[in-house]
Backbone bond lengths (Angstrom), bond angles and torsions (degrees), N, CA, C in turn:
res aa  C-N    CA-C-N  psi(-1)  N-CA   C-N-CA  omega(-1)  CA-C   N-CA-C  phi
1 X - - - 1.462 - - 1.528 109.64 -
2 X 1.439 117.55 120.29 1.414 122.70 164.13 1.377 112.65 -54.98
3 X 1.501 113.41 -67.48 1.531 105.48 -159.42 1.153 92.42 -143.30
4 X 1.665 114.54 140.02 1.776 141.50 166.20 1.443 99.67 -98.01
5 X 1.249 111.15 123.09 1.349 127.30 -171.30 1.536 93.63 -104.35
6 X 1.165 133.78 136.59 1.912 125.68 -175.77 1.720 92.54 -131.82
7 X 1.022 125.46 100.50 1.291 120.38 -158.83 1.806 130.37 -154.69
8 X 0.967 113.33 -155.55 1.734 117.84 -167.53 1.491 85.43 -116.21
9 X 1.525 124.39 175.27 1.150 134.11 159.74 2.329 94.78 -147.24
10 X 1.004 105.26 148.75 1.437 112.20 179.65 1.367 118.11 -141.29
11 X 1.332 145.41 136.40 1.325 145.08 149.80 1.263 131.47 -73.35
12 X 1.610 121.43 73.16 1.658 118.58 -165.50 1.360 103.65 -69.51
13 X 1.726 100.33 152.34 1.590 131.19 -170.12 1.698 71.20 -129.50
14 X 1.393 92.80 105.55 1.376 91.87 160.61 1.685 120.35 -113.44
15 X 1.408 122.16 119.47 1.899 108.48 173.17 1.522 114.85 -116.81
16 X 1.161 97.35 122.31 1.507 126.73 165.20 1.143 111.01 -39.40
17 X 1.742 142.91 107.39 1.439 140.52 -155.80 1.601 112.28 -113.80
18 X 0.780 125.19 -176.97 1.360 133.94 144.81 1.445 134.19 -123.65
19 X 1.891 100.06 -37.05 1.237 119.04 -177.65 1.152 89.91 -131.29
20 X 1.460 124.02 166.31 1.518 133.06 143.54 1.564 122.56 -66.38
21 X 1.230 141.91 109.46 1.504 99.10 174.37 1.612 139.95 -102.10
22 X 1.215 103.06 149.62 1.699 118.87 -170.01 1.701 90.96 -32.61
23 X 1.689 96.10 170.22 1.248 118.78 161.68 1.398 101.49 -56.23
24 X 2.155 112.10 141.00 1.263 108.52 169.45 1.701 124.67 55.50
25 X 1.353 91.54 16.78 1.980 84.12 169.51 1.660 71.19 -145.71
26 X 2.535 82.68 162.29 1.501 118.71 -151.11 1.298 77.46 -128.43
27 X 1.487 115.76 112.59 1.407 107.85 161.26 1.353 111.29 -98.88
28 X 1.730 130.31 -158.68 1.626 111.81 -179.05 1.946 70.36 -142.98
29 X 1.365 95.85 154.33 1.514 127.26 -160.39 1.547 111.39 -128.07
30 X 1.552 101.49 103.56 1.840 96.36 -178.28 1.221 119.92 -40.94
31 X 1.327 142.78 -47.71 0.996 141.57 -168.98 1.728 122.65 -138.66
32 X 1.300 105.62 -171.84 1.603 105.61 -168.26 1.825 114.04 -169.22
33 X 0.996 116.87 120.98 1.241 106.71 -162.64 1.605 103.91 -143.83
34 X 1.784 130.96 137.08 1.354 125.18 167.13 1.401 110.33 -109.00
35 X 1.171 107.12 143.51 1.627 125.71 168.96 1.181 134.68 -140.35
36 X 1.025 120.16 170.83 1.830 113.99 -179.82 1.591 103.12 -94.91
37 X 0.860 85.93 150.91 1.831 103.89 -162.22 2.010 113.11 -143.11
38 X 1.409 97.06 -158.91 1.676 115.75 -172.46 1.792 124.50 60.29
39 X 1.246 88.80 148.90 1.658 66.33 -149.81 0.849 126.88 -72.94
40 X 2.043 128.48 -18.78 1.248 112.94 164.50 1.225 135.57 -56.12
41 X 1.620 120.87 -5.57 1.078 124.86 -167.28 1.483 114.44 -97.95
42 X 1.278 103.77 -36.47 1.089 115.58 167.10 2.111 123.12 -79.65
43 X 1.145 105.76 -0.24 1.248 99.77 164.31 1.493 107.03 -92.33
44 X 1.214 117.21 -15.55 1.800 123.50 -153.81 1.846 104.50 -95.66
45 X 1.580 91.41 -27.92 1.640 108.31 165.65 1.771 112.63 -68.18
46 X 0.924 75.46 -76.06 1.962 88.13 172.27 1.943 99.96 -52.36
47 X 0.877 139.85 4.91 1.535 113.57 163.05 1.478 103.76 -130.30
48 X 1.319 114.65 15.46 1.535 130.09 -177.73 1.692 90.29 -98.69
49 X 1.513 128.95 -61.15 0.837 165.49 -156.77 1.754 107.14 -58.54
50 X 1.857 115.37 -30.44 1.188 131.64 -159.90 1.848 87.01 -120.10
51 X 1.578 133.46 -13.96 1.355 141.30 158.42 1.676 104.81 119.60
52 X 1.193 107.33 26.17 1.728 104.55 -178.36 1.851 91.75 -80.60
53 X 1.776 95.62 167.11 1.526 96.53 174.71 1.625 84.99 -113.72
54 X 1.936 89.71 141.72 1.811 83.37 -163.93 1.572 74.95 -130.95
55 X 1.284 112.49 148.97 1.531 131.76 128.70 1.896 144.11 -98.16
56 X 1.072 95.96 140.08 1.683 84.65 -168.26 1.665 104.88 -126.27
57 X 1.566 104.52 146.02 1.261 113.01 174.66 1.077 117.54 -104.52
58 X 1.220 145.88 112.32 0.946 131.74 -176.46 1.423 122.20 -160.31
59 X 1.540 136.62 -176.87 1.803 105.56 -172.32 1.464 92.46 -150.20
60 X 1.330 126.69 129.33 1.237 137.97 -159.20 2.190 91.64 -115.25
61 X 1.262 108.00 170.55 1.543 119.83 179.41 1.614 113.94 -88.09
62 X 1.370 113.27 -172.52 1.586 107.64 165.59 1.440 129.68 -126.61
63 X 1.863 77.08 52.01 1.677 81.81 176.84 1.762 110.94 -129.41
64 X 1.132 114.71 -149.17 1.848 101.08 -149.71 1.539 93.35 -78.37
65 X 1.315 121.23 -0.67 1.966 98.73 -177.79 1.640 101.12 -80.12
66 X 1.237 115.39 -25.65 1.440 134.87 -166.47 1.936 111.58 -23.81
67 X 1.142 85.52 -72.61 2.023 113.06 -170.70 1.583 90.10 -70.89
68 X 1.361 120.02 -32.92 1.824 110.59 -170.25 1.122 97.76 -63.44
69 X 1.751 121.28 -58.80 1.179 138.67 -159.43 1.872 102.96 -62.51
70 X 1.170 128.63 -24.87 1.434 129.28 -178.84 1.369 96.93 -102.58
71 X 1.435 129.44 -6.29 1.298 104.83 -178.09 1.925 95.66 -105.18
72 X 0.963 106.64 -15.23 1.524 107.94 -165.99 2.079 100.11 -73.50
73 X 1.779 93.34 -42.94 1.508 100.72 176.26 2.097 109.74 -53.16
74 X 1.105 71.32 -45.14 1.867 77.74 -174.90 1.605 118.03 -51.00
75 X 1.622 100.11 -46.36 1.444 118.25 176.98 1.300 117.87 -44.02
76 X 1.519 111.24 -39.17 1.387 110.02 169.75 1.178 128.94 -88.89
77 X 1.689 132.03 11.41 1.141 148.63 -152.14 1.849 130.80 58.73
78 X 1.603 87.07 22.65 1.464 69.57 168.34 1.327 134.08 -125.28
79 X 1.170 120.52 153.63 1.820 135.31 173.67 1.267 120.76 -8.18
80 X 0.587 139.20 94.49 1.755 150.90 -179.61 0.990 104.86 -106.61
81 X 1.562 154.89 17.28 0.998 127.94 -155.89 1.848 87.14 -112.34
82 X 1.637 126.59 27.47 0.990 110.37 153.95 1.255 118.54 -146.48
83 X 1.890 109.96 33.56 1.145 110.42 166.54 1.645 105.59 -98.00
84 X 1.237 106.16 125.41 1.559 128.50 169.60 1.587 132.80 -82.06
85 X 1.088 134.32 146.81 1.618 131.72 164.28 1.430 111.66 -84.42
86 X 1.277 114.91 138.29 1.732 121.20 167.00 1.472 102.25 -106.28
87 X 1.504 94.88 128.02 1.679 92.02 -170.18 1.591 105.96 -90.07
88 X 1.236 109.50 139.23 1.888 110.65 179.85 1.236 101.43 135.99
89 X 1.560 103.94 -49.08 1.812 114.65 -155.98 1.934 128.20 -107.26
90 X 1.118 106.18 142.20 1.273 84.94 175.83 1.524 127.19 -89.76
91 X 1.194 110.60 -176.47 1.319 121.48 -155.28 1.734 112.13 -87.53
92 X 0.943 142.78 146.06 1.284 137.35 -160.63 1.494 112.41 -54.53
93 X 1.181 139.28 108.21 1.653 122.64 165.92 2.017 116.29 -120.97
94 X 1.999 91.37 150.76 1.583 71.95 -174.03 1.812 87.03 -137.37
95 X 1.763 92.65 131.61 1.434 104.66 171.41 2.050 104.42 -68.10
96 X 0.844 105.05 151.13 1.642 121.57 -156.74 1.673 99.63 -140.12
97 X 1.308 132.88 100.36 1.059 134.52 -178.94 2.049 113.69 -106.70
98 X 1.308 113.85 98.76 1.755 111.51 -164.42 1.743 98.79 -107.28
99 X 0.994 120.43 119.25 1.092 130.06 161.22 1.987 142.88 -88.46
100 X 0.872 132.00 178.69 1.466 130.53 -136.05 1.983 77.80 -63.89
101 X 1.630 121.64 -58.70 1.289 105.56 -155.27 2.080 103.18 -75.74
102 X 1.253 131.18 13.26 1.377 127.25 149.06 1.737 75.76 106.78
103 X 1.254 132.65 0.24 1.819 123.34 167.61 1.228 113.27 -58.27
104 X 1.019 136.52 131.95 1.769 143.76 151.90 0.942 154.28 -127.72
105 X 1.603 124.01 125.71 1.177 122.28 -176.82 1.192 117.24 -80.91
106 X 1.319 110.81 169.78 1.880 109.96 -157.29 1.902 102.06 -145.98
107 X 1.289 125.04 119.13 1.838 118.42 164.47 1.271 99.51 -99.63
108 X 1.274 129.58 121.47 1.727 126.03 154.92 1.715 109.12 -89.68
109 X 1.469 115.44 118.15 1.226 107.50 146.12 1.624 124.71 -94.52
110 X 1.058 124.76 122.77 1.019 127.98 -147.10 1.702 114.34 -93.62
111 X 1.303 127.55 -20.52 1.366 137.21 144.56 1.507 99.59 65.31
112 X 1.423 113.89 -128.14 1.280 116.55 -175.96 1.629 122.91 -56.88
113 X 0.876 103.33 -14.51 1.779 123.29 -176.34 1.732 104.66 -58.68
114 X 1.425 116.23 -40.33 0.981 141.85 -172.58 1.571 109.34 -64.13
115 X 1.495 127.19 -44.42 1.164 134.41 143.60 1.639 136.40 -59.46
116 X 1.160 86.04 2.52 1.916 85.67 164.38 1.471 94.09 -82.73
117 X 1.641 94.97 143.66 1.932 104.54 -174.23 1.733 100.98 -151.29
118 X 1.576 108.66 149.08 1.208 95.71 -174.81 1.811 107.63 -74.39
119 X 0.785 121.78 51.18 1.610 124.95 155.30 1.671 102.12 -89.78
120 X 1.350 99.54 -38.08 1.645 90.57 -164.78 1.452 104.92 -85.83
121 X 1.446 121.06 -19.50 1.481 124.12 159.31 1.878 105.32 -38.01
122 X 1.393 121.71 -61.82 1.045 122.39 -160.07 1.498 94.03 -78.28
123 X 1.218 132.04 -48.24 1.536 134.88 -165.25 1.915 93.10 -46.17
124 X 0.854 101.50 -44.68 2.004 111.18 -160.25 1.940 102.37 -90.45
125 X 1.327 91.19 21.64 1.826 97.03 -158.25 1.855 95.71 -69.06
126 X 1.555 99.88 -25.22 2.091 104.43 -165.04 1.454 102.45 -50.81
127 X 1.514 87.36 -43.19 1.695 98.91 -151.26 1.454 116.38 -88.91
128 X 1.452 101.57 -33.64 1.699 119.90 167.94 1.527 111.97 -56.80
129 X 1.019 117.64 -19.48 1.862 136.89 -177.22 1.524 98.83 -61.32
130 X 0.969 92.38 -22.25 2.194 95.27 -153.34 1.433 84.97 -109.62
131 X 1.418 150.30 -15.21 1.246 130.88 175.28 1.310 120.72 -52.80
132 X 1.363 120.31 151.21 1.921 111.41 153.33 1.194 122.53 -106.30
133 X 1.467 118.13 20.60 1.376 118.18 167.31 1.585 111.53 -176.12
134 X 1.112 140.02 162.48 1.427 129.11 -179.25 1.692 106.00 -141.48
135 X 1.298 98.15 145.34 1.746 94.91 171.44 1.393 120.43 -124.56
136 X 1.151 124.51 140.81 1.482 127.75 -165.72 1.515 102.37 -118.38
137 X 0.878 126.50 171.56 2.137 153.13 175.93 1.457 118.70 -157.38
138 X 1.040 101.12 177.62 1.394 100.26 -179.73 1.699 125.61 -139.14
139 X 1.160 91.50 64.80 1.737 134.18 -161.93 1.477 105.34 -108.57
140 X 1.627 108.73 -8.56 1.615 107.84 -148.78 1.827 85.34 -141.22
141 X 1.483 120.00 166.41 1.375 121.82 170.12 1.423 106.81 -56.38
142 X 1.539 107.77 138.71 1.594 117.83 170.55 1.496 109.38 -61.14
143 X 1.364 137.13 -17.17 1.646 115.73 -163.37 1.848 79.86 -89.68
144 X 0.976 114.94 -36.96 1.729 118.64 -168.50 2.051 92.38 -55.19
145 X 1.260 116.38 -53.32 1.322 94.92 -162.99 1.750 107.01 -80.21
146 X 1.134 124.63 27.75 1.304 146.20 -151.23 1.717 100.45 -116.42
147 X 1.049 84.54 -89.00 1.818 108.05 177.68 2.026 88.01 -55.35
148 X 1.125 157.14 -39.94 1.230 152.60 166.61 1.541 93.47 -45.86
149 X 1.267 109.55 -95.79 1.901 112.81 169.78 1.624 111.23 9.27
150 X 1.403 77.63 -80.92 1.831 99.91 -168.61 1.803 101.07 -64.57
151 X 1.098 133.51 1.45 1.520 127.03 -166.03 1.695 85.47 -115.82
152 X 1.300 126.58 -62.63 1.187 125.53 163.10 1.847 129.56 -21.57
153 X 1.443 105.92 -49.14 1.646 139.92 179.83 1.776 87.14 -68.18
154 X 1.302 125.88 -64.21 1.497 121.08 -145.66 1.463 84.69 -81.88
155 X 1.291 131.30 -6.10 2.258 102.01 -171.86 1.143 96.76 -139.54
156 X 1.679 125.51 26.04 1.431 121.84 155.68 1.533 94.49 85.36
157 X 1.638 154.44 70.00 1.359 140.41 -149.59 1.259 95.60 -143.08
158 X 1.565 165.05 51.04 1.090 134.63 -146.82 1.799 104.96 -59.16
159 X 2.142 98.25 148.26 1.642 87.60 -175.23 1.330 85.39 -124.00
160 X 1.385 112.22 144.28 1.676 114.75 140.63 1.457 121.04 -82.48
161 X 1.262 109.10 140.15 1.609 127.39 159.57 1.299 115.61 -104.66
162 X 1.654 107.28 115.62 1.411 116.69 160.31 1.435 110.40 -94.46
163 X 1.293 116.47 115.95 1.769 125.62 -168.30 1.624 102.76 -93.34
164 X 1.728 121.19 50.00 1.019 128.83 121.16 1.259 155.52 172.33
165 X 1.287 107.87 -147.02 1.160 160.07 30.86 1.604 118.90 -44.75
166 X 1.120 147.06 111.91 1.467 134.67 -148.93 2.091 94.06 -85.52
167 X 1.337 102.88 149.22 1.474 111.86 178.33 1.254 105.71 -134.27
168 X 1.654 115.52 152.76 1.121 93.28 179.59 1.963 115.27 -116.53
169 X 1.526 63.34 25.96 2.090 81.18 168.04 1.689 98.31 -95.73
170 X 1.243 124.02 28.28 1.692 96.87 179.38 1.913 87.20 -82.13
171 X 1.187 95.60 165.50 1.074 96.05 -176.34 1.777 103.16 -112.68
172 X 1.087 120.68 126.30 1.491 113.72 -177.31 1.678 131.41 -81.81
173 X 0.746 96.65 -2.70 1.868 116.56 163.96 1.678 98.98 -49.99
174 X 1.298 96.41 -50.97 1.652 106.32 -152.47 1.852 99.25 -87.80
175 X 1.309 103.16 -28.01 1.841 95.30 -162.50 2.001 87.40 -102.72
176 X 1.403 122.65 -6.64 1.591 102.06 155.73 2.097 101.23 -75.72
177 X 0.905 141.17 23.91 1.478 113.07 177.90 1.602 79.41 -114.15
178 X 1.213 139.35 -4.04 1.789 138.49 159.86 1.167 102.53 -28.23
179 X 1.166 104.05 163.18 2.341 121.73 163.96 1.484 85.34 -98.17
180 X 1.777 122.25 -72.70 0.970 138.16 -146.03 1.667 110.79 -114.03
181 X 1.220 130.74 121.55 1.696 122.98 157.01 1.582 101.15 -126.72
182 X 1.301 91.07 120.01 1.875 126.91 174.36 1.392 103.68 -90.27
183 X 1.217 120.15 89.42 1.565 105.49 153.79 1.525 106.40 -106.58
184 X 1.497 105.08 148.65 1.756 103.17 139.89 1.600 127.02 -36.00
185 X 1.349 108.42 170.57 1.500 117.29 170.64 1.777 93.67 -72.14
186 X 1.271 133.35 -49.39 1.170 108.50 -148.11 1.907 105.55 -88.19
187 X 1.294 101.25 -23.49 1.641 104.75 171.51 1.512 100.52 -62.97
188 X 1.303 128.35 -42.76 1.473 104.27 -166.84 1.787 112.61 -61.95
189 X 1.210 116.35 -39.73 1.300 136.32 -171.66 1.440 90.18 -65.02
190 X 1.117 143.53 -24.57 1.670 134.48 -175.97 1.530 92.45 -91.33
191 X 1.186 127.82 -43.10 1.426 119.71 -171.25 1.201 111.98 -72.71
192 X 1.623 119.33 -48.19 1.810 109.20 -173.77 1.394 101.77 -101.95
193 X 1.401 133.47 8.83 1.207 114.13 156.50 2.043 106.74 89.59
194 X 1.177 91.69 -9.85 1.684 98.08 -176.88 1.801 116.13 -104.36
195 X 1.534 133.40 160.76 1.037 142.19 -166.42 1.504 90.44 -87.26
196 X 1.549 94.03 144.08 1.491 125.77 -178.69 1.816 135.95 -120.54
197 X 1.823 93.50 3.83 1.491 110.12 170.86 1.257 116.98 -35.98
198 X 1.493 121.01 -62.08 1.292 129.64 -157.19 1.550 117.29 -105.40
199 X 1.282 104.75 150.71 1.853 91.00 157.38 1.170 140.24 -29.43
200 X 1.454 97.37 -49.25 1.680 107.83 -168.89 1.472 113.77 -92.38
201 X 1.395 106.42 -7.67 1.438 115.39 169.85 1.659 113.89 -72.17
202 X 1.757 90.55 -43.74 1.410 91.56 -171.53 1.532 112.75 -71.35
203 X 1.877 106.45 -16.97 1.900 92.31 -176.49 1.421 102.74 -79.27
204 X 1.546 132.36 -7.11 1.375 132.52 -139.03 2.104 77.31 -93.36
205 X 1.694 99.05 -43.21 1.775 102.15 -161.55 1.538 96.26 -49.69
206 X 1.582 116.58 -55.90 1.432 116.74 -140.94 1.540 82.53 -90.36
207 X 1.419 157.20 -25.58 1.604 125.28 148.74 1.043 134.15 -30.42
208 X 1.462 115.64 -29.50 1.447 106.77 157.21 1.550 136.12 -73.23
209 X 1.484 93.79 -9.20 1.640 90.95 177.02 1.537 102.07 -95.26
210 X 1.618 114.10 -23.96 1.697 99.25 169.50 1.008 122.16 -68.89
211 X 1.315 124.17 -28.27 1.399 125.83 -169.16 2.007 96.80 -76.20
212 X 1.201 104.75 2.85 1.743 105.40 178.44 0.998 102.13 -96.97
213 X 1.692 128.28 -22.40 1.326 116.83 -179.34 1.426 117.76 116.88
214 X 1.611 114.12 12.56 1.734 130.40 173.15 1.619 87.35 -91.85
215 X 1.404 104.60 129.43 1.248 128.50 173.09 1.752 115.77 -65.20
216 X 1.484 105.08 -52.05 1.389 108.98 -179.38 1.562 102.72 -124.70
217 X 1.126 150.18 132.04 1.181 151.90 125.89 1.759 121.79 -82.17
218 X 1.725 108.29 124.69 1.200 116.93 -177.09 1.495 122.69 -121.79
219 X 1.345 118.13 102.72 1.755 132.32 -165.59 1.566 112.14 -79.85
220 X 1.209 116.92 91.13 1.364 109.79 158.28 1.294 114.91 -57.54
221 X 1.343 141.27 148.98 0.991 146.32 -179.58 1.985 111.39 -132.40
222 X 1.453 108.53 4.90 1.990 92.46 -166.36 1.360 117.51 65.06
223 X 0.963 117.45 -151.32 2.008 121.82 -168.37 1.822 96.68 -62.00
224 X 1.774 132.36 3.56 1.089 110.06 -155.73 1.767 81.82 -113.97
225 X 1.257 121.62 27.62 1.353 122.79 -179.92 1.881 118.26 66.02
226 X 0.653 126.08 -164.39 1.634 154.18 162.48 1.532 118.43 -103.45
227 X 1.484 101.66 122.25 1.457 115.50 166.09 1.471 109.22 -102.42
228 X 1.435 147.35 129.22 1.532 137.71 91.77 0.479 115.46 -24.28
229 X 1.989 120.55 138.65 1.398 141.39 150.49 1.385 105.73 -123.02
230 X 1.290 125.36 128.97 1.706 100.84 146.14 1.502 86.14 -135.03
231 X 1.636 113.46 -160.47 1.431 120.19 -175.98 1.613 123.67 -56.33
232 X 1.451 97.72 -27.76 1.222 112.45 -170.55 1.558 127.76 -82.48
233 X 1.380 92.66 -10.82 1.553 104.98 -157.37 1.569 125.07 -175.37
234 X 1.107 126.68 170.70 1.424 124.87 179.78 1.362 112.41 -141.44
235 X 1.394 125.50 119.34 2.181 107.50 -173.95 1.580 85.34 -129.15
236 X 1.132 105.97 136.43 1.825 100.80 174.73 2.033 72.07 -132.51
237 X 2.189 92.62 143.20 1.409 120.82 178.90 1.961 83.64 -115.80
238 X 1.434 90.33 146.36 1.205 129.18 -179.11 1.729 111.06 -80.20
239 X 1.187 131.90 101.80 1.561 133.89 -156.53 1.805 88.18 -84.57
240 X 1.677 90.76 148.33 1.457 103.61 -174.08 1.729 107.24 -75.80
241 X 1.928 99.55 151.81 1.392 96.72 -165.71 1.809 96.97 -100.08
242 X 1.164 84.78 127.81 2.191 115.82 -168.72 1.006 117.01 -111.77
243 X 1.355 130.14 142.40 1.686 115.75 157.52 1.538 93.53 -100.00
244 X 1.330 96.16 125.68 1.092 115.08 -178.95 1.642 132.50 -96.79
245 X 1.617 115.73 111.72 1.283 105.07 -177.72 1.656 128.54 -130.44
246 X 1.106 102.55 39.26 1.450 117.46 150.37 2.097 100.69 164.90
247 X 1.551 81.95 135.45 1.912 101.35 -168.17 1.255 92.20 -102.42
248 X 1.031 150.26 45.30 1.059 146.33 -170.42 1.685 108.16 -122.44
249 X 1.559 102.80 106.08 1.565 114.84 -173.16 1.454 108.73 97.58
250 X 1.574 133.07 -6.33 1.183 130.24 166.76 1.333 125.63 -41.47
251 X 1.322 129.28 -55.47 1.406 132.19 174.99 1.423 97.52 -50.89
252 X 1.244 125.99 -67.42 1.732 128.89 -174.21 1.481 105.62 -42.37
253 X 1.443 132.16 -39.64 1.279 147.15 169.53 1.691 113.35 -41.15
254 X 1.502 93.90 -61.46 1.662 112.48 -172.71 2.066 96.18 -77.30
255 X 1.002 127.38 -22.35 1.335 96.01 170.27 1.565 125.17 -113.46
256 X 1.582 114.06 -1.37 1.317 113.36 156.17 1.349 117.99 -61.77
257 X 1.525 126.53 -33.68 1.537 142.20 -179.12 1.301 93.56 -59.21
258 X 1.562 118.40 -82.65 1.053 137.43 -159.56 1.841 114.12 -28.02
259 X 1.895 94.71 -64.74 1.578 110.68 164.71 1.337 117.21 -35.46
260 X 1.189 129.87 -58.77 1.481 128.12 -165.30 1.526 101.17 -64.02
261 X 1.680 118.66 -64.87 1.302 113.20 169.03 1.397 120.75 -25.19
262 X 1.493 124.04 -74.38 0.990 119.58 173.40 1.892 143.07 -49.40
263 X 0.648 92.77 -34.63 1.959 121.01 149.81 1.464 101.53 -57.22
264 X 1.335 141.69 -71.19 1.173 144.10 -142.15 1.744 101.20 -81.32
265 X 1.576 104.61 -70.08 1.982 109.24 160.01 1.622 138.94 -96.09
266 X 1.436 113.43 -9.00 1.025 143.74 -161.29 1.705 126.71 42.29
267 X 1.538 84.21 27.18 1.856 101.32 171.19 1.361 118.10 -77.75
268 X 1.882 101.16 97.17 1.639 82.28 176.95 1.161 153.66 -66.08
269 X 1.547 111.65 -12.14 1.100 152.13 -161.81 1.487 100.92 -83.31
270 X 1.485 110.02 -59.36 1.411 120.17 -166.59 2.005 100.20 -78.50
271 X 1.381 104.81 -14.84 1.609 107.33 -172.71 1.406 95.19 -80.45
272 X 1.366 114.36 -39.37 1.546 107.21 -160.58 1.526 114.39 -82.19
273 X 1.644 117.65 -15.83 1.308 127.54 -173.20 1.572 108.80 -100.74
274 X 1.616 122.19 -7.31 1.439 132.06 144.39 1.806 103.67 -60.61
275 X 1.205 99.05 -59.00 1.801 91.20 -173.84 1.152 134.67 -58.98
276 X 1.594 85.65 -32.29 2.050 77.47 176.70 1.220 95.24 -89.08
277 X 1.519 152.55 -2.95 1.520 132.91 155.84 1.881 111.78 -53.38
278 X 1.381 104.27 -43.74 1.629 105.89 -170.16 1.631 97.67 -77.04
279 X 1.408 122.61 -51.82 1.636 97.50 172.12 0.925 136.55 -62.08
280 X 1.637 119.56 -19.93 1.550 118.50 172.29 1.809 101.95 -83.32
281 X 1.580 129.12 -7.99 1.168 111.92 161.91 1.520 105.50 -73.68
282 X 0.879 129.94 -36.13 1.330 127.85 -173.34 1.744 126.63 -58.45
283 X 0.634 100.68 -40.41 1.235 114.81 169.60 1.861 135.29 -47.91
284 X 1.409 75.88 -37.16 1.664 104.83 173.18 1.666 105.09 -68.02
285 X 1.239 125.84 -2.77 1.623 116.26 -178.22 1.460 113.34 -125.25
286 X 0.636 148.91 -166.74 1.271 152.00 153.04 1.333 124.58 -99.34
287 X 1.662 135.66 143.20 1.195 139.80 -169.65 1.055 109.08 105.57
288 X 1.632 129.69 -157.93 1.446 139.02 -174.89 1.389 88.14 -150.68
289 X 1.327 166.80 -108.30 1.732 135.44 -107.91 1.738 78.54 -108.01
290 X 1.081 110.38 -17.31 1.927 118.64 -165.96 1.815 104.05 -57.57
291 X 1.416 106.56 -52.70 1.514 123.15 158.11 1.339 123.53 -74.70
292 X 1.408 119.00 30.02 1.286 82.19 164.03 1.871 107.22 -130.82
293 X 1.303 115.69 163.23 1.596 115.54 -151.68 1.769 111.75 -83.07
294 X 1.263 122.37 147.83 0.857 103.01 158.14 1.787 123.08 -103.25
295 X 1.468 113.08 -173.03 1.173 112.93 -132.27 1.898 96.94 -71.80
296 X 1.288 112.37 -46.56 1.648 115.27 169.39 1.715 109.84 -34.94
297 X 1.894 126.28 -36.08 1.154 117.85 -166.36 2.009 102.01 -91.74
298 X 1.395 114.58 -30.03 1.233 139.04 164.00 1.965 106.07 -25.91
299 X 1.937 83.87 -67.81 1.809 77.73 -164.75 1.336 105.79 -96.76
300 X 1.723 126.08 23.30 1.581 130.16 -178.16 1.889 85.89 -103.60
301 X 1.500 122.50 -12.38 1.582 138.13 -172.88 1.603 95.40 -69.70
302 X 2.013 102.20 -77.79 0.885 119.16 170.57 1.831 147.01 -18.09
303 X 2.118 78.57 -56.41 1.664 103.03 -173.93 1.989 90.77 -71.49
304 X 1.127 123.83 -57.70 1.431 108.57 -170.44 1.514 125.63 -44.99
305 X 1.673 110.64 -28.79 1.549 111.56 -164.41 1.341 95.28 -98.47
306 X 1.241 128.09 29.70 1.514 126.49 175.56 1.989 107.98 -101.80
């Protein structure tokens, strides 16, 4: 197994906007579209998608998104054999609101997601053994992406942490025993509390998380590229220039890519400057796992901007 995905799964209701509307007013909305979504799922698609063999844990409800959501995972070849139903509840869904410039706001209710627990960390421990890397979010209970950490730490696993939805209960004890923490520009600024305008703002934020003891911190930024930091150094890659019409699932884009790369040569450098090519392809379509490329359209992406 390439990659253990430990994660959320979601059903986006996505609508195409123009305006927001005020309190108490009905506006009418060009369009309307459903997809499979959340972000573990959508990172586990996107590195399935580039030819990793992925498995995902994850626990969907028992209502009609249920069987889509396990059949859609399957479609892309991956492991299900430890995503479960919680009977009572429904299944994660997130209204997705994208407007004229492709910006979006996002509600997750998180439903069955909420019942992933580290029991099932250990239940899935046979198969999780055989991974070479695991990725976590925070879509799912914090002791669950915890006991992942610490399961990762005990069998030699390197894990990435994507911190979100960003909280500011993560507790950092647990996300320095990470390889990798991916935030956005705007999650980091919720976590250390510091401004994120600039470059140098943004290397100044994520020094504070090295100086905590995260080995690598990795900044998506949107059209403002990707920064690396670790102690040693700083490399920010230049994000590809797109017309862009819906960002929605990009970050999830850039670290399912990223994972497989890294798994495959363990160049981070060269993993992270594949990813932001596949999220800035992504972007160009509409949807979330619906947009995103596979690996033949990736290096026909690549071969042109050379």
């Amino acid at each position: 197994m390439d990659i253990a995905v430990i994660g959320s799964n979601m059903v986006d209701l996505i609508s195409y906007i123009v305006d927001m509307p005020k309190e108490g007013e009905t506006l009418e909305a060009p369009d309307f579209k459903m997809g499979f979504g959340g972000k573990g799922t959508n990172q586990a698609v996107a590195a399935a998608k580039m030819g990793s063999k992925v498995m995902m844990v994850t626990k969907v409800g028992d209502d009609l998104f249920a069987d889509n959501t396990i059949k859609n995972l399957e479609s892309h070849g991956i492991d299900t054999e430890f995503t479960s139903k919680v009977t009572g509840t429904s299944s994660g869904v997130a209204p997705i609101f994208v407007d004229q410039e492709s910006k979006n706001r996002i509600l997750i209710i998180k439903g069955a997601n909420q019942h992933l627990l580290p029991a099932d960390v250990d239940r899935a421990a046979g198969k999780l053994k055989t991974a070479s890397l695991i990725i976590l979010q925070l879509e799912i209970p914090l002791p669950t992406v915890y006991r992942a950490i610490d399961f990762g730490r005990e069998h030699n696993i390197p894990v990435i942490v994507n911190p979100a939805p960003a909280s500011k209960e993560l507790d950092f004890d647990y996300v320095c025993k990470s390889d990798f923490f991916i935030p956005n520009e705007s999650e980091l600024e919720i976590l250390t509390n510091m401004p994120v305008a600039t470059d140098e703002q943004i290397k100044e934020a994520a020094s504070i998380l090295i100086n905590k003891g995260v080995e690598n911190v990795i900044v998506t930024m949107g059209n403002r590229g990707v920064m690396w930091i670790t102690k040693e150094k700083s490399v920010k890659v230049a994000s590809q220039k797109v017309t862009a019409v819906d960002t929605t699932g990009a970050g999830d884009a850039f670290i399912g890519c990223f994972a497989h790369f890294l798994v495959q040569n363990g160049d981070v450098l060269q993993a992270i400057k594949k990813a932001a090519a596949f999220a800035g392809l992504s972007v160009t379509k509409r949807g979330t796992q619906s947009s995103y490329p596979t690996s033949v359209e990736l290096e026909a992406f690549l071969m042109s901007r050379n």
